[in-house]
C-alpha positions in Angstrom: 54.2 79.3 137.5 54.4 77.6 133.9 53.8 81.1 132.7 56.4 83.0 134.3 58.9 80.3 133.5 57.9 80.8 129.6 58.3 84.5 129.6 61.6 83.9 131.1 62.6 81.9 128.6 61.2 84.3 125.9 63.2 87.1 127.2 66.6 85.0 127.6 66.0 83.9 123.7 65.8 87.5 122.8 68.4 88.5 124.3 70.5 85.5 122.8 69.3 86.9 119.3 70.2 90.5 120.4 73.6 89.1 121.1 73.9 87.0 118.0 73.2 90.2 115.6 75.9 92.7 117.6 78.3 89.8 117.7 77.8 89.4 113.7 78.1 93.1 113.1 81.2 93.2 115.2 83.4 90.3 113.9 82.3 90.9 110.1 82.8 95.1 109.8 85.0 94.7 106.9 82.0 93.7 104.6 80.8 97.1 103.5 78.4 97.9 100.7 81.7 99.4 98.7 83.5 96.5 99.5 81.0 94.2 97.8 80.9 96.5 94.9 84.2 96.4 94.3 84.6 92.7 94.7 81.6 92.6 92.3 83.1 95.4 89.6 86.4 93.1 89.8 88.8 96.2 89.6 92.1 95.1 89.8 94.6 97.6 92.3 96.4 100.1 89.8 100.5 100.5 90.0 101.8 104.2 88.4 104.9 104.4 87.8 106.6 108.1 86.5 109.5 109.0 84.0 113.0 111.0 84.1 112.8 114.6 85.3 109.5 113.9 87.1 108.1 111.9 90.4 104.3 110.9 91.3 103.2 114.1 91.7 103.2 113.7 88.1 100.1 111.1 88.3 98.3 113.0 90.9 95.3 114.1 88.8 95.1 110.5 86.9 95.3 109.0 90.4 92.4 110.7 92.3 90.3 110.2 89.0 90.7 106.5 89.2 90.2 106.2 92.7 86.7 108.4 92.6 86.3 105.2 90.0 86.5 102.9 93.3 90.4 102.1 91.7 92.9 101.1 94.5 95.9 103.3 93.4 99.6 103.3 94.4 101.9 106.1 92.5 105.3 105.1 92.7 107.6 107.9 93.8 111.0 106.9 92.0 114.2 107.5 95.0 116.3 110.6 93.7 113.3 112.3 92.4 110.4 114.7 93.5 111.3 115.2 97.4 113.5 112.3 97.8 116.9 113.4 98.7 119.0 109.7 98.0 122.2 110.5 97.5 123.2 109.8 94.0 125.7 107.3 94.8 122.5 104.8 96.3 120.4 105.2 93.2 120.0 102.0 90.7 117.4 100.9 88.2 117.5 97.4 90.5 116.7 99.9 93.7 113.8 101.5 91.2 112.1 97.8 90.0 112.2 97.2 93.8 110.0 99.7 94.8 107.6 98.7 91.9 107.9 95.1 93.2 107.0 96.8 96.6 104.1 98.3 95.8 102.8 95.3 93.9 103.2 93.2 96.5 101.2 95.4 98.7 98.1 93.9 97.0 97.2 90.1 97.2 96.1 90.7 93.5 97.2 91.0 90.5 97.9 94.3 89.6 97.4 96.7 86.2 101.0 98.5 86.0 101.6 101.4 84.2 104.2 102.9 83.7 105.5 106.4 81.6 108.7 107.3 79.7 111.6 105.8 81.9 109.1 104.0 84.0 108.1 102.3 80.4 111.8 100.7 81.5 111.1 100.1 84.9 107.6 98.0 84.9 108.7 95.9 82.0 111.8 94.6 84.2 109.5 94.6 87.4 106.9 92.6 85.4 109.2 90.3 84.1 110.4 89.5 87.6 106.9 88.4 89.2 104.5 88.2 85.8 102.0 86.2 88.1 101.0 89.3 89.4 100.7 91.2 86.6 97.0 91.7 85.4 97.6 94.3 82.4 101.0 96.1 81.2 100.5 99.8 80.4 102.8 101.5 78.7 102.5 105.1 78.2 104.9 106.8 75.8 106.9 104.4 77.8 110.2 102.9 76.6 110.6 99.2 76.2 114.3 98.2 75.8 114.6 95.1 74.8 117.2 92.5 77.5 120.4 93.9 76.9 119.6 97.4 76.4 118.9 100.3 78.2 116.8 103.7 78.4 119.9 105.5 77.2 120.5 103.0 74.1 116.9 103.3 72.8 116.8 106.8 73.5 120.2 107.1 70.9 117.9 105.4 68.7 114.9 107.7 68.6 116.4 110.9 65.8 113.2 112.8 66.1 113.5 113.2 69.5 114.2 116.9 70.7 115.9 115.2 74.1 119.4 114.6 72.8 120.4 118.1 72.0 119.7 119.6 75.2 120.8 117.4 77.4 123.9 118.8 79.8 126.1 116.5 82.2 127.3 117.2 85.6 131.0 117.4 86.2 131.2 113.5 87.2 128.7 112.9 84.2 126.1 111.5 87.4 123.3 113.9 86.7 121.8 114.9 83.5 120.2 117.9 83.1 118.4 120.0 80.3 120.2 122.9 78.9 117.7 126.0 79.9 115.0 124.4 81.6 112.7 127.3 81.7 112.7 127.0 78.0 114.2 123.2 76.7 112.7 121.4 79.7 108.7 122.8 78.7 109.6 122.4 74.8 110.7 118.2 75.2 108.0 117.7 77.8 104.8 119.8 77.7 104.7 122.3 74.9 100.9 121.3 74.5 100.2 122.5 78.4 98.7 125.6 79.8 100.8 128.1 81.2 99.5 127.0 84.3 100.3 123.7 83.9 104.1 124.4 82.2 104.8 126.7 85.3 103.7 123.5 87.6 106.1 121.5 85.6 109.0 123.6 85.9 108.9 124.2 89.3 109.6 120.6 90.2 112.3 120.4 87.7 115.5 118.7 88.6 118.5 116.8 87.4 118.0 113.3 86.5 120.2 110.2 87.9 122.5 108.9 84.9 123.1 105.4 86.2 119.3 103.9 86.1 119.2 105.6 82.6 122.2 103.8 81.5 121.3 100.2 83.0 120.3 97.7 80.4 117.5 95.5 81.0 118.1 91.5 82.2 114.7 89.2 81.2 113.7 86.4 78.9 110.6 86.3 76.6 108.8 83.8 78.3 108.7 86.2 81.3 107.8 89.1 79.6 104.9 87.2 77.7 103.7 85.9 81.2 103.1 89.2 82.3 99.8 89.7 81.5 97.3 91.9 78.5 99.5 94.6 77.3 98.9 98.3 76.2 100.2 101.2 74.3 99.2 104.4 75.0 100.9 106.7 72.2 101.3 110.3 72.7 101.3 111.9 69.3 103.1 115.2 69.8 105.6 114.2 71.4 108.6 116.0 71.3 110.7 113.6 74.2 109.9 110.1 72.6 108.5 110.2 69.3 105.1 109.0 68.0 106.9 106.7 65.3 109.5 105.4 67.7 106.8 104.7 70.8 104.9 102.8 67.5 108.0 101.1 66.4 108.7 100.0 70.2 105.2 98.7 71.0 105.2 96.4 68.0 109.0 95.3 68.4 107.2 94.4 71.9 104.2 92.4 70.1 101.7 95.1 71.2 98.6 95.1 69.2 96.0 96.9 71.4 96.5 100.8 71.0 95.6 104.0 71.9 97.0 107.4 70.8 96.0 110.3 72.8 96.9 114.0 70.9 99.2 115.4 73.6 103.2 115.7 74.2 105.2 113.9 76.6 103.7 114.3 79.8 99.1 113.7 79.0 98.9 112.7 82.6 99.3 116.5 83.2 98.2 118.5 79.9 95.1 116.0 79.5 94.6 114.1 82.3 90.8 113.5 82.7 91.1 112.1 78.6 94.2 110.1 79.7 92.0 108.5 82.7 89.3 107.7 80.0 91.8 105.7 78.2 92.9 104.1 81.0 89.8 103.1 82.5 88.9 101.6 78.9 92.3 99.1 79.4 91.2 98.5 82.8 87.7 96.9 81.5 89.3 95.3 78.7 
């Protein structure tokens, strides 16, 4: 009798154990072997944001190369640009650092931001509105207006740019567009790509909203120091924001750590794997 009672309980404590390990591997799924490598590689979520006369398709390459690095990657698609079909009326650079601030706050980390050209604009005011969750600020060939000024005051600034002259107005002066696009539009932004790549450019050509361009920036220094380890990324032949004016801008801005990358306006797309590189070098810094 004692013996039956002990294989009873032998089989009831086995069963107990069975139900332990299934109940362990059912409440705790989330802890995956990439999880723990990620936690253990500390990458911090990654925030793209575009420039003028582009969207995030812009950052697509870039992106999927940092995500096959285990990144977490949002591209930011600006309203009024790519696909979006916001009336012009409803666009605002307030209604563009919201969307940044969106996608930042989609993380429960601190995020590296980076943004290019216009976007340059965009994450310095969204940084300077929540630095806490700022891990690194990437600028690249990004503007940086100072507070006070905006994308179309520095861009009056910039002489060598080939911008200025080709720019065209709407009727109501709400859109700006490039005078022959085909031509203008692959000269400013991408006369270093393939044909490939200038014909994958021009195809998503269109007008860009004035008012955002035109909005001058509202933060204090004590934010915009707060926001995290900074970064310039200059593009050396470029014909939309000069080399010497991006390196005149980055040290008005205090930025001391540097990169130059031998492309025009738009490396995400004429260079991107060599633009990642860069990129992943900040993100370990």
């Amino acid at each position: 009798m004692n013996t039956v009672k002990n294989k009873t309980r032998n089989v009831i404590g086995l069963f107990s154990m069975i139900g332990l390990i299934l109940m362990s591997v059912i409440i705790f799924p989330s802890c995956s072997k990439d999880d723990d490598a990620n936690m253990e590689d500390g990458k911090a979520p990654v925030v793209l944001v575009h420039g003028a006369w582009q969207a995030s398709y812009a950052w697509e390459e870039v992106k999927t190369n940092l995500t096959a690095q285990g990144y977490q990657v949002i591209a930011v698609n600006l309203k009024g640009h790519g696909n979006d079909n916001t009336p012009v009326s409803e666009l605002s650079f307030s209604g563009y650092v919201d969307q940044v601030k969106a996608a930042i706050d989609s993380f429960n980390e601190p995020v590296i931001l980076i943004g290019h050209s216009l976007g340059g604009a965009v994450i310095t005011q969204a940084a300077t509105q929540v630095p806490a969750k700022i891990a690194k600020l990437v600028y690249v060939a990004g503007f940086i207006p100072q507070t006070g000024k905006s994308v179309l005051d520095y861009a009056g600034l910039d002489r060598a740019s080939l911008l200025g002259p080709v720019l065209e107005f709407n009727a109501d002066q709400t859109l700006a567009g490039v005078a022959n696009p085909d031509i203008n539009f692959l000269k400013v932004f991408i006369q270093d790509g393939t044909d490939k790549q200038k014909q994958f450019v021009l195809d998503r050509y269109r007008a860009e909203p004035v008012i955002p361009l035109a909005t001058p920036l509202n933060y204090t220094t004590e934010n915009y120091t707060a926001a995290g380890k900074k970064y310039y990324v200059f593009t050396t032949e470029d014909n939309a924001i000069s080399y010497p004016f991006q390196k005149q801008m980055a040290a008005d801005a205090g930025i001391t750590k540097t990169f130059t990358i031998n492309t025009g306006h738009s490396p995400f797309i004429s260079k991107p794997t060599e633009l990642t590189s860069l990129l992943e070098i900040i993100a370990k810094d």
